[in-house]
C-alpha positions as CSV (number, residue, x, y, z in Angstrom):
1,X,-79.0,9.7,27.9
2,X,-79.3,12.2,30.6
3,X,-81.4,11.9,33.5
4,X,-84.0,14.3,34.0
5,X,-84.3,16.0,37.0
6,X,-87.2,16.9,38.7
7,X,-87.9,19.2,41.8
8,X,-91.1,19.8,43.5
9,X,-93.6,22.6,41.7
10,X,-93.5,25.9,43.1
11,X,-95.9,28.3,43.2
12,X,-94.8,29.7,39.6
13,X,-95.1,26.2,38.2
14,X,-98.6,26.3,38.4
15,X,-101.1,27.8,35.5
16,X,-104.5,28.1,35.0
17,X,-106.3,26.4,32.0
18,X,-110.1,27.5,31.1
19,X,-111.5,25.4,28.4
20,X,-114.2,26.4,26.2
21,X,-116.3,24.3,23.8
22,X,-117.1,26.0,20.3
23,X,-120.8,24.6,19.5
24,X,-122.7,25.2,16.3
25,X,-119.5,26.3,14.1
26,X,-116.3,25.2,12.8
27,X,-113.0,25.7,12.5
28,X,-113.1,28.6,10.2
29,X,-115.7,30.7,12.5
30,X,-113.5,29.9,15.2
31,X,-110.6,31.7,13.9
32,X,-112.1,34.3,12.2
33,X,-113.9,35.5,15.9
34,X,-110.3,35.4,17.5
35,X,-109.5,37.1,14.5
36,X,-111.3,39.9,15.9
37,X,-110.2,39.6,19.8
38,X,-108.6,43.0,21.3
39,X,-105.8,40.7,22.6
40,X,-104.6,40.3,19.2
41,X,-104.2,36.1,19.0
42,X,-101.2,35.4,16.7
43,X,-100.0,31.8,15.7
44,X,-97.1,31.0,18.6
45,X,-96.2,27.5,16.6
46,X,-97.3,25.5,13.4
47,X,-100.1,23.7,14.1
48,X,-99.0,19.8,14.3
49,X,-100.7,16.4,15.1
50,X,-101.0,15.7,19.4
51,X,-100.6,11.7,20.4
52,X,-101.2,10.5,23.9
53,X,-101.4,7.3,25.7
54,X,-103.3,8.1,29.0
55,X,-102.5,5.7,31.7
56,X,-104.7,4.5,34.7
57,X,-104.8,2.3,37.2
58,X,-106.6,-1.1,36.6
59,X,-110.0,0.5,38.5
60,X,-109.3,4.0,36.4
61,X,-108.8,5.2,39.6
62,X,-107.6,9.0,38.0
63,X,-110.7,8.6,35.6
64,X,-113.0,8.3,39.1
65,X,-110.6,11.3,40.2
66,X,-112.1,13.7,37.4
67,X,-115.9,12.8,37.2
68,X,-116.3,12.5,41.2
69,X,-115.1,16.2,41.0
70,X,-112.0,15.7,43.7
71,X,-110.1,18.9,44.1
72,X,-106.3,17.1,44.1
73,X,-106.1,14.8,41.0
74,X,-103.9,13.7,38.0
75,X,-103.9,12.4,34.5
76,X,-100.4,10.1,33.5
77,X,-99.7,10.1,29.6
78,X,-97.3,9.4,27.4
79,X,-97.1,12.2,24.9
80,X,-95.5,12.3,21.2
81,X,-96.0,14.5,18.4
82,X,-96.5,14.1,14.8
83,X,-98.1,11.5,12.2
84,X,-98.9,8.7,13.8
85,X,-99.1,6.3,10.9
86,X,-96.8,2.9,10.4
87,X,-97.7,0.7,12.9
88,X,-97.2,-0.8,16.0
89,X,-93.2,-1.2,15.0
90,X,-92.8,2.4,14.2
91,X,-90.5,4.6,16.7
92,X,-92.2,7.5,18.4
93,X,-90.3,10.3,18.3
94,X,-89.3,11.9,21.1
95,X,-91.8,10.3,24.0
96,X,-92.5,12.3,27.2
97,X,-93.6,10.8,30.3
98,X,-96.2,13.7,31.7
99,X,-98.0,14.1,35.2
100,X,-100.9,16.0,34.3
101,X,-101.9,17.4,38.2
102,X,-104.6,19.7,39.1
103,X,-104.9,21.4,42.7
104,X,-108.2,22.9,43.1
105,X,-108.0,25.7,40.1
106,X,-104.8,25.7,39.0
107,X,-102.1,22.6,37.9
108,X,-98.5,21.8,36.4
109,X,-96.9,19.3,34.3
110,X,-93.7,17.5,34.9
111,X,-92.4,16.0,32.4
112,X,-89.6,13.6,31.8
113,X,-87.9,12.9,28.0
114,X,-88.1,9.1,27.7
115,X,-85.5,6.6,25.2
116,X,-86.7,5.9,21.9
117,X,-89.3,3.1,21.4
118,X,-92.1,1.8,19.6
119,X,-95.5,1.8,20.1
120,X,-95.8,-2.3,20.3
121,X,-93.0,-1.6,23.2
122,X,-95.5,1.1,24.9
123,X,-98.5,-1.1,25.3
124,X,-96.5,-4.3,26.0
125,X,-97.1,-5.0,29.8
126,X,-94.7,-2.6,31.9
127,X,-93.5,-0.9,28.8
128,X,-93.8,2.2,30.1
129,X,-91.8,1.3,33.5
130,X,-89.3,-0.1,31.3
131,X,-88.2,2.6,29.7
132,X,-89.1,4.6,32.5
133,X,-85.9,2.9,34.2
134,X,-83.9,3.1,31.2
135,X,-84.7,6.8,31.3
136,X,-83.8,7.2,34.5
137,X,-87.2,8.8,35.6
138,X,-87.4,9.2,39.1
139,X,-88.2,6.1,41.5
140,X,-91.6,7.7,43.0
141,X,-92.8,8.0,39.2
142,X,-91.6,4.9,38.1
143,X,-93.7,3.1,41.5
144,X,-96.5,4.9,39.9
145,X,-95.9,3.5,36.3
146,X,-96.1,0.1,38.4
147,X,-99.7,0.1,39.1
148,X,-100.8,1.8,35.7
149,X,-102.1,0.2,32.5
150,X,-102.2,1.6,29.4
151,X,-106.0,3.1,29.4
152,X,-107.2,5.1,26.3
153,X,-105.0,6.8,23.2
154,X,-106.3,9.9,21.9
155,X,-104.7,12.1,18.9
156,X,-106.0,15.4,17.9
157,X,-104.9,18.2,15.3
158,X,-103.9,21.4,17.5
159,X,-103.6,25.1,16.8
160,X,-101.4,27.4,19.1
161,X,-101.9,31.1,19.7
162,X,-100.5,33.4,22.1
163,X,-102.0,37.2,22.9
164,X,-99.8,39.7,21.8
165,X,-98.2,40.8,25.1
166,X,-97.1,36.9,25.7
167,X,-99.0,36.4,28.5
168,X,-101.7,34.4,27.4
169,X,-102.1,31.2,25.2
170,X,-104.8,29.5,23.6
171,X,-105.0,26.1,21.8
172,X,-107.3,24.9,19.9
173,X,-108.2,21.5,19.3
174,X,-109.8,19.3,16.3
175,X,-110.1,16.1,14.8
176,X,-110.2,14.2,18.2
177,X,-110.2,10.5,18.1
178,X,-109.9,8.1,20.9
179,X,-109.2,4.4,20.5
180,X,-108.9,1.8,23.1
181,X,-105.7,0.0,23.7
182,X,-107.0,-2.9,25.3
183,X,-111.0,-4.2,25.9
184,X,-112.9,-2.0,28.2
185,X,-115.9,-1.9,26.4
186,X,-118.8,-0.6,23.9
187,X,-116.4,0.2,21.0
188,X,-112.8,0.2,20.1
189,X,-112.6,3.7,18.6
190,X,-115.0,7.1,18.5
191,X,-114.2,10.1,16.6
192,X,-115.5,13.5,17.6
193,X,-116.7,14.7,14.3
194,X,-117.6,18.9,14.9
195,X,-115.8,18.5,18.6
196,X,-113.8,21.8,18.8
197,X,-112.2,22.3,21.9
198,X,-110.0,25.9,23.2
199,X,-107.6,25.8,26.3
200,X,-106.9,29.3,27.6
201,X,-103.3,29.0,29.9
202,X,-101.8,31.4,31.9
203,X,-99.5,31.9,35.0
204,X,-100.6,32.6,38.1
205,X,-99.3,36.1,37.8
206,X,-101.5,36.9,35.3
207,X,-104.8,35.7,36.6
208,X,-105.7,39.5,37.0
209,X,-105.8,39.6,32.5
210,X,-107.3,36.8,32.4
211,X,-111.0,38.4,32.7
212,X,-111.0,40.9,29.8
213,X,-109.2,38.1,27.6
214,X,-112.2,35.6,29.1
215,X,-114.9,38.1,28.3
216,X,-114.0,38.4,24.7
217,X,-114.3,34.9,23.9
218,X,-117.8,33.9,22.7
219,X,-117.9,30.2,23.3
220,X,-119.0,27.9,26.3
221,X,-117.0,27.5,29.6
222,X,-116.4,23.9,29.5
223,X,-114.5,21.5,31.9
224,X,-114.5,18.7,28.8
225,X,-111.8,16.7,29.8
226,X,-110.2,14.6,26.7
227,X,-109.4,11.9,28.9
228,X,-113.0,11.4,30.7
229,X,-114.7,11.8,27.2
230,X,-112.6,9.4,26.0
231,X,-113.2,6.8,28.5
232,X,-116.8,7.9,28.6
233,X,-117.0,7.1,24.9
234,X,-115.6,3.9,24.6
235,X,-117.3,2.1,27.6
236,X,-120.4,3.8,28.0
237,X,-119.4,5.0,31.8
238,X,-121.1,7.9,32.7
239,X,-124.3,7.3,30.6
């Protein structure tokens, strides 16, 4: 296999994401008010099934990150699309290593194609790092892979947009469930039945749009992250 490269993000690496939390309606209402947007929303990419497995340090250091509200933070997952039925001895196809990193408003996400494996090989201990090596992810990643554990999966049933000019994109998200992957606390699994969450995301360049595209979008400016709800959900943290 290849090895990935990876260089340091730039400037033009970096987006902006502005989530939004559609309360009181569903899915339907959703797309019929973007229906009606003057930025004309048009399907970018069938819609398809979104698996990750968020890791954390044995503290959830990252989780602490997000809910202490610290400019400079990350989220680590494993990423794979697709039905994710047939077990623990069932290959994910086409797993990606991501480093989800925010700086004050704006973030990127390096990314790095990992080997072939199965979900049982994923949560073993240092399955990650394993193939990680194998992969030939770079050695600063892979001494973060060290000190992670696997922390929460969550799956969800996305929807991809994009305006008509290209500029801007907007996901929308359904079906969420979370389960734990090991004990950490009140439950195993929660489903967020009428959750609907929409990510705006756009370059940097484009931040002077983003307003009239903002201002046309009837829902609630949320900063629900999957991750912290997840957590938050299974343990009772934050309660």
């Amino acid at each position: 296999m290849a090895k990935p490269s990876r260089q340091p993000a730039d400037a033009e690496d970096y987006r902006y994401e502005r989530k939004y939390h559609a309360q009181g309606i569903d899915l339907a209402a959703v797309e019929a008010l973007l229906r009606l947007h003057p930025a004309h929303f048009r399907q970018a990419f069938p819609p398809r099934f979104v698996n990750n497995l968020y890791l954390d340090s044995p503290t959830l250091s990252d989780y602490s990150a997000h809910v202490n509200g610290m400019a400079n933070r990350r989220k680590v997952r494993v990423r794979w699309y697709g039905d994710d039925a047939g077990g623990a001895d069932r290959i994910l196809p086409r797993p990606v290593l991501e480093l989800k990193t925010r700086r004050g408003t704006v973030g990127t996400k390096p990314s790095f194609p990992l080997a072939p494996m199965t979900r049982a090989e994923l949560l073993a201990r240092g399955g990650a790092l394993r193939n990680a090596v194998a992969s030939g992810v770079p050695i600063d990643v892979r001494e973060l892979l060290a000190r992670s554990l696997p922390a929460l999966f969550n799956r969800y049933h996305r929807r991809y947009l994009l305006t008509a000019d290209g500029r801007f994109r907007l996901t929308i998200d359904t079906d969420l469930e979370f389960t734990a992957p090991r004990p950490v606390g009140l439950r195993r699994r929660h489903r967020a039945r009428g959750l609907i969450v929409l990510e705006l995301k756009y370059a940097r360049r484009d931040d002077d749009g983003a307003g009239h595209i903002a201002s046309h979008l009837p829902f609630r400016l949320d900063k629900l992250s999957k991750y912290v709800h997840g957590i938050q959900a299974l343990t009772g943290l934050g309660e």
